[in-house]
C-alpha positions in Angstrom: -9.0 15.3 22.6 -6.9 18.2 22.2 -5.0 17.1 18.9 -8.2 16.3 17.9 -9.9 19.7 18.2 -6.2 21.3 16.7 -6.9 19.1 13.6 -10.4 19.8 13.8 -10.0 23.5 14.0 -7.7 23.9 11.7 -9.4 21.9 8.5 -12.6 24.2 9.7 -10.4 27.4 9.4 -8.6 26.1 6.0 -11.6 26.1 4.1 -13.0 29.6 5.3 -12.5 32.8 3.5 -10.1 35.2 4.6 -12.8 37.9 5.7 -15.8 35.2 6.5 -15.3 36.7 10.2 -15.6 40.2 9.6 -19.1 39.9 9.9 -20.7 39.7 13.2 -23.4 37.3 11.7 -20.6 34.7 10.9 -18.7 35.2 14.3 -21.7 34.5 16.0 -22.6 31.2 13.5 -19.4 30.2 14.6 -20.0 30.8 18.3 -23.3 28.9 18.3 -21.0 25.9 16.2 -18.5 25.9 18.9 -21.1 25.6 21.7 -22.4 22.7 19.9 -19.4 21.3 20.2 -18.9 22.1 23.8 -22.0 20.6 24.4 -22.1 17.2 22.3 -18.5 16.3 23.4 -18.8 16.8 27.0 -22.1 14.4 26.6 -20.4 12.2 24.7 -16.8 11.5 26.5 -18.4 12.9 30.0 -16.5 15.8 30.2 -16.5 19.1 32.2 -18.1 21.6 29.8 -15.6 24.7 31.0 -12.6 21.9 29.8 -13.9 21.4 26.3 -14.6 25.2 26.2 -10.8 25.9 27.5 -9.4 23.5 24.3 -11.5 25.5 22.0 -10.4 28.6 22.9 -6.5 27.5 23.3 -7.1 25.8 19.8 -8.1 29.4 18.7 -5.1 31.1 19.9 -2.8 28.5 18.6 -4.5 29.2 15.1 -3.4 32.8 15.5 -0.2 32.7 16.9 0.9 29.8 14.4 -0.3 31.8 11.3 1.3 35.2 13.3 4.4 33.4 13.2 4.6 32.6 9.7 4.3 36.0 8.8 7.2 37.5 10.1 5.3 38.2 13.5 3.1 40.4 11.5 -0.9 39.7 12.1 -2.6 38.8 8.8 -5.7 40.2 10.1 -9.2 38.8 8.4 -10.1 35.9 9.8 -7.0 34.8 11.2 -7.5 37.6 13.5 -11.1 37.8 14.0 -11.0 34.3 15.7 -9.9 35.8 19.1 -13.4 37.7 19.0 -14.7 34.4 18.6 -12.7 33.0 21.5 -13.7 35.8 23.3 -17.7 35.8 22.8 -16.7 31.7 24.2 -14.8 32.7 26.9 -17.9 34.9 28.5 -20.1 32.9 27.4 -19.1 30.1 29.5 -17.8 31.8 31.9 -13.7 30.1 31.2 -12.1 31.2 34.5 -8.9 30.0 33.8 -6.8 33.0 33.9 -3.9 32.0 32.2 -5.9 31.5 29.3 -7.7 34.4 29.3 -5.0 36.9 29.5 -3.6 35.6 26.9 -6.4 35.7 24.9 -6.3 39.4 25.7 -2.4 40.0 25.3 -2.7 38.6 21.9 -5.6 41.1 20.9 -3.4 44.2 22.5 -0.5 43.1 20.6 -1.9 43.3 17.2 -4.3 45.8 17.5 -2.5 48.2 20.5 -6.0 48.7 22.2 -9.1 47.1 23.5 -11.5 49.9 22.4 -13.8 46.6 20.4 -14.1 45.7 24.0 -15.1 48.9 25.5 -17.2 50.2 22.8 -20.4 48.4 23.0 -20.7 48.8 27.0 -20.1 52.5 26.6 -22.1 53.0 22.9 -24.5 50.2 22.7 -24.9 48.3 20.0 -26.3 50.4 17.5 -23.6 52.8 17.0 -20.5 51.2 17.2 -20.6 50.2 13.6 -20.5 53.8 12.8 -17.8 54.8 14.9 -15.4 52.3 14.8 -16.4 49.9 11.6 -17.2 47.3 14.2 -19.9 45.6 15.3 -20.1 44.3 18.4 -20.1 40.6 19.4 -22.7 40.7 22.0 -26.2 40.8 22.1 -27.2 44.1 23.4 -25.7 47.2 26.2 -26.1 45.3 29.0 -24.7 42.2 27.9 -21.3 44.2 26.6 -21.5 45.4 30.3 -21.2 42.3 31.8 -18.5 41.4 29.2 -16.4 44.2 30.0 -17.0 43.4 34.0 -15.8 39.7 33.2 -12.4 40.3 31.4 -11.4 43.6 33.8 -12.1 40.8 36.7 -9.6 38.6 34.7 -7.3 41.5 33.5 -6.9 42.7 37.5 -6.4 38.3 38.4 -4.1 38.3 36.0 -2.0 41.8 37.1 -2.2 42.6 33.4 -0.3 46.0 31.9 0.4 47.7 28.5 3.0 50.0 26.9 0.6 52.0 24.6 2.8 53.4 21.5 0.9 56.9 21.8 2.5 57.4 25.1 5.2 54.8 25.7 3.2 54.9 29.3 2.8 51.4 30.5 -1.2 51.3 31.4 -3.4 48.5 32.9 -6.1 46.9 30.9 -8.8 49.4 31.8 -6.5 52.5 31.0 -5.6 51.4 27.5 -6.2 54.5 24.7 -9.1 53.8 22.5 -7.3 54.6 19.2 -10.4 55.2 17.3 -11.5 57.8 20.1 -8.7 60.4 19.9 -6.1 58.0 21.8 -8.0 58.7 24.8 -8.6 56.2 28.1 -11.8 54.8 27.9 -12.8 56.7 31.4 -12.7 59.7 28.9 -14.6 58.5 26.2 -17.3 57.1 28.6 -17.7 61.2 30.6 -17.6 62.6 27.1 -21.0 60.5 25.7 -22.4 60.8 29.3 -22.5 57.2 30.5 -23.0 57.5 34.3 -23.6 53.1 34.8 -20.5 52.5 32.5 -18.3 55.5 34.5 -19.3 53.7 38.0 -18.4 50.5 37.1 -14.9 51.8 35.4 -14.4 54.1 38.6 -15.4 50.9 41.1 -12.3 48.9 38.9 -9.8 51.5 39.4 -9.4 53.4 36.1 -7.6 56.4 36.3 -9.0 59.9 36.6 -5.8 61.8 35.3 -4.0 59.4 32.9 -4.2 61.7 30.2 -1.8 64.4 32.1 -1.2 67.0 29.0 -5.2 67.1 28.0 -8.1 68.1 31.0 -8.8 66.0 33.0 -12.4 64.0 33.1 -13.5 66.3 35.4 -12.7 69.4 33.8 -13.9 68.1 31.0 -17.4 67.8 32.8 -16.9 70.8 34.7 -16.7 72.6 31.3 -20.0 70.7 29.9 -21.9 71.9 32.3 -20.5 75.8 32.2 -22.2 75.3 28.9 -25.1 75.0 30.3 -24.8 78.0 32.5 -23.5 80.1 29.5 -26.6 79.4 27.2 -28.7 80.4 30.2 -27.1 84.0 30.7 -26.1 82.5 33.6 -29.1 82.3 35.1 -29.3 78.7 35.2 -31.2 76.9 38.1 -29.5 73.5 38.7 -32.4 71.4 37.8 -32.2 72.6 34.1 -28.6 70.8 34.1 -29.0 67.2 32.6 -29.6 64.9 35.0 -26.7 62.1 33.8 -23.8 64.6 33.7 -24.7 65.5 37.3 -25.2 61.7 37.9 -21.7 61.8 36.3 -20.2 64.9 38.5 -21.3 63.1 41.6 -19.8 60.0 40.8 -16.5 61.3 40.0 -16.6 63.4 43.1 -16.2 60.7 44.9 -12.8 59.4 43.6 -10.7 62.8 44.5 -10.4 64.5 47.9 -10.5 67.9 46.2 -10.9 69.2 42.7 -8.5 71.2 41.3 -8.5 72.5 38.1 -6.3 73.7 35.7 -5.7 77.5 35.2 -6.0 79.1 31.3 -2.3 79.2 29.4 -2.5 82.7 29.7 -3.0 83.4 33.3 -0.5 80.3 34.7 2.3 82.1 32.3 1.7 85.3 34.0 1.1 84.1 37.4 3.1 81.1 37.7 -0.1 79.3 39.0 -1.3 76.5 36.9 -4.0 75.2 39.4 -6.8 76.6 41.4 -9.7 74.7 44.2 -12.8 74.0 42.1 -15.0 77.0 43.8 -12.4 79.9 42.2 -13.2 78.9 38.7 -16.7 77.2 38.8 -18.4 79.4 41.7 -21.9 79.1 40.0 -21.6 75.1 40.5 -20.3 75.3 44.4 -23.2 78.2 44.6 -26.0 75.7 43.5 -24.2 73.0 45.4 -23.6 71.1 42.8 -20.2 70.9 43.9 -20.2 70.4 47.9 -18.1 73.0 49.8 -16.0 69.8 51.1 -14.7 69.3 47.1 -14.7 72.7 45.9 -11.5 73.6 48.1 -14.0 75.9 50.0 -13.2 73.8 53.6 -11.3 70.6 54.1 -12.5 67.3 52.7 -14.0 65.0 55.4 -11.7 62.6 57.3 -13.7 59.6 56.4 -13.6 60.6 52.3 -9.6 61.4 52.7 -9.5 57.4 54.5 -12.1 56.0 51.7 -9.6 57.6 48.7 -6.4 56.4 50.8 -7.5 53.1 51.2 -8.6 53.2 47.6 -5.1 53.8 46.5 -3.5 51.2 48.6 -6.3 48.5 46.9 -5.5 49.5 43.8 -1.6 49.2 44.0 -2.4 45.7 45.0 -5.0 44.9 42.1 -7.5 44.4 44.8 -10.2 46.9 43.2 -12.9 45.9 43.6 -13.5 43.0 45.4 -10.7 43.4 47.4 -13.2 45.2 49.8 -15.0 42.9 50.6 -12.0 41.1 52.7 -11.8 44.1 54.8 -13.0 43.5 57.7 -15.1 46.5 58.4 -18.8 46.9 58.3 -21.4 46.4 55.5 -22.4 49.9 55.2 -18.7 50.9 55.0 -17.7 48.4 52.3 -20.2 49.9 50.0 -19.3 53.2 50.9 -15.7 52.2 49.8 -16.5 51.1 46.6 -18.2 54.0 45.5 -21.9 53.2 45.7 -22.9 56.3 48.0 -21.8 59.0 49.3 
């Protein structure tokens, strides 16, 4: 079966165009082919569907690497790249778990393209815009379906302890960290605060992704922090704290619960004369811990809570052992406590 789909695959490929994938259209023809495939040969030799899937997709990444290969281990992008989108849009679609087979499906996309931003655009975007911004479109239906994409290869990315030197920082990053080079070279967590994506930031916070991995730009929440001064400055600071938008304090409260206290940096200016380069949250943002937006317990105004300082602890030692997040739910702690961890309430 397998040197039959490699033969298969290969005649199908030969007679293609070199940029008949770059449209989504003919990506997803192809997908619906290959499910046809899946399908009729399981039927007909009384397979496992997953199995027939799992040859597809290895047939796909042999296609790529062979042709990689031949070129001096230089992608020839076009369609000989394009195929792992295919294998990809497979891969979720029937749900491959084989791990092995998965990550490399992603290690060969980092390693000719350096990020996963065609991943992580759609979920954070949508499907309407991405075409604009990155001159992709993406390969699934709509939002919620690139949500569940995303959810489906960080599961696969944390099974399979997966990590990335990015060039832009020679910093070696796991999957969900990885610069969106279209975006500025910023982490996707970034990205995701700066269009105002609370259900995308909660699901990237829940998986671990890092709140500081940009260390020489502000940090996501000074970022936010600064959106909302905005705000306050357009109002003469008069503003009452309903008049703030509602997802960038959905946003704010979600980040909130990742830190045990915000600090924030001071302006060039002032750390160069003082020698202080980082103040509690309330001495530069006293309008937000005023409207308690901000509660006293993150500002730096009193001591965090024993049970957040645990929660952010534990956290930690989960993510060090790529057990975010369903590593939680082998604690063995109560129900209310586990969702608590994971960053569904407060």
């Amino acid at each position: 079966m397998e040197v039959l789909i490699d033969c298969y695959f290969d005649k199908l490929f030969a007679e293609m165009e070199r940029s008949s994938l770059s449209s989504r259209h003919k990506r997803r023809q192809l997908v619906k082919y290959f499910s046809d495939v899946i399908n009729s040969c399981a039927q007909a030799e009384n397979l496992e569907r997953e199995d027939v899937c799992e040859r597809i997709v290895l047939a796909a990444l042999r296609y790529h690497n062979i042709t990689l290969v031949e070129n001096g281990s230089v992608c020839l992008l076009g369609k000989f790249h394009n195929v792992l989108y295919v294998a990809a849009k497979l891969c979720f679609d029937w749900k491959l778990r084989n791990n092995e087979i998965v990550s490399g499906l992603l290690n060969d996309m980092f390693y000719c393209e350096k990020t996963f931003e065609r991943i992580f655009v759609g979920a954070i975007f949508g499907t309407r815009v991405t075409h604009f911004l990155s001159g992709w479109k993406c390969d699934f239906d709509d939002r919620d379906e690139n949500l569940r994409a995303l959810v489906y290869f960080m599961d696969h990315a944390a099974a399979g302890k997966l990590e990335y030197r990015c060039q832009s920082t020679n910093i070696v990053r796991r999957f969900i960290d990885v610069p969106m080079e279209s975006y500025g070279q910023v982490a996707p967590l970034r990205v995701a605060i700066q269009h105002g994506a609370p259900d995308i930031l909660l699901i990237m916070l829940r998986y671990g992704a890092s709140t500081d991995a940009d260390k020489l730009a502000p940090s996501p929440i000074e970022i936010l922090l600064s959106r909302l001064t905005e705000y306050e400055n357009t109002a003469g600071g008069n503003t009452a704290s309903h008049l703030y938008p509602e997802h960038l304090l959905i946003c704010l409260k979600l980040l909130l619960r990742t830190v045990p206290t915000v600090m924030v940096k001071t302006p060039d200016h002032v750390a160069d004369q003082s020698g202080v380069y980082r103040l509690p949250l309330y001495e530069q943002y006293p309008t937000l811990v005023e409207q308690n937006l901000v509660p006293p317990e993150r500002s730096g105004l009193v001591p965090p809570e024993l049970r957040h300082l645990c929660r952010c602890r534990i956290r930690e030692s989960l993510f060090q052992n790529w057990a975010l997040p369903h590593g939680i739910k082998s604690l063995q702690i109560p129900e209310s406590l586990m969702s608590y961890l994971d960053l569904l309430r407060d």
